[in-house]
C-alpha positions in Angstrom: -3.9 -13.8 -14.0 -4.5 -10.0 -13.5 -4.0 -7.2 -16.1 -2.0 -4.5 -14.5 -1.5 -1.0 -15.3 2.1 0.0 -14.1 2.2 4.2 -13.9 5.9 4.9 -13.6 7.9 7.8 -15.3 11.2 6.2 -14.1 12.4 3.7 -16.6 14.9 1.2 -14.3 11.9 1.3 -11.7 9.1 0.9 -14.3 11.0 -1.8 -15.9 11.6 -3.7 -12.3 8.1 -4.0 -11.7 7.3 -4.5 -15.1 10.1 -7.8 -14.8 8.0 -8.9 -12.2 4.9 -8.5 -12.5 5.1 -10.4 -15.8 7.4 -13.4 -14.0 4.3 -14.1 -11.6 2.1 -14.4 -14.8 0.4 -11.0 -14.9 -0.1 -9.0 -18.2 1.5 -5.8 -17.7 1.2 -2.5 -19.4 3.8 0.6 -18.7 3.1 4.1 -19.2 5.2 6.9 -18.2 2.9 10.0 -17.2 -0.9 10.6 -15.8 -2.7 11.6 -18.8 -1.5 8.6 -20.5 -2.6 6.2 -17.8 -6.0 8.6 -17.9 -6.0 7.6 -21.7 -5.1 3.5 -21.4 -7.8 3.3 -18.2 -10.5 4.7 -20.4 -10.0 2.5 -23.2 -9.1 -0.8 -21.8 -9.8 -2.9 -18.7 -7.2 -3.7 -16.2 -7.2 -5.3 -13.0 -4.9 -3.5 -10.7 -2.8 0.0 -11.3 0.5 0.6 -9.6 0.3 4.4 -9.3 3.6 6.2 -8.6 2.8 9.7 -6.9 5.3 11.7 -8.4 4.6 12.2 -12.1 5.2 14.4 -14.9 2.0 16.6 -15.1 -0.5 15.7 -12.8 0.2 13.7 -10.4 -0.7 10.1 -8.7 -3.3 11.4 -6.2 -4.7 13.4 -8.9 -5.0 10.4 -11.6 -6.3 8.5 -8.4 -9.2 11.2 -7.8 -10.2 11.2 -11.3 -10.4 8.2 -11.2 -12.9 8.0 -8.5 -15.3 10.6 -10.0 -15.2 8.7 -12.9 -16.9 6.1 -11.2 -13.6 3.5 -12.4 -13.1 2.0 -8.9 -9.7 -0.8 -10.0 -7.9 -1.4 -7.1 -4.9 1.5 -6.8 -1.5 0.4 -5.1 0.1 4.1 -4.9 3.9 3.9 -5.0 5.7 6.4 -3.1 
């Protein structure tokens, strides 16, 4: 199954998805801000991000962008 990055700074949401995600066989990791996500992206491989727009810091379409001109094109599911 996939490896998913779940950007959420919302605990009872993060841990929904994280409930899940994980129940449908996916290996899930949670973080709770952008720079952190930045961080786990750059040093591991995942499948999929669920990217929450509001976020402590910089923010979902921000992560998103940097993402881009980084060249890291993972599939982004933006949660709003």
């Amino acid at each position: 199954m996939a490896r998913i990055l779940v950007v959420e700074d919302e605990s009872n949401l993060a841990q929904g998805l994280l409930f899940n995600l994980q129940a449908e066989g996916h290996t899930v990791s949670v973080v709770p801000d952008g720079e952190t996500a930045l961080e786990s992206l750059q040093n591991d491989r995942f499948d999929a991000v669920v990217l929450d727009v509001m976020l402590p810091g910089r923010d979902g379409f921000e992560i998103a962008s940097t993402l881009r001109a980084q060249d890291n094109y993972v599939p982004i599911l933006m949660l709003t």
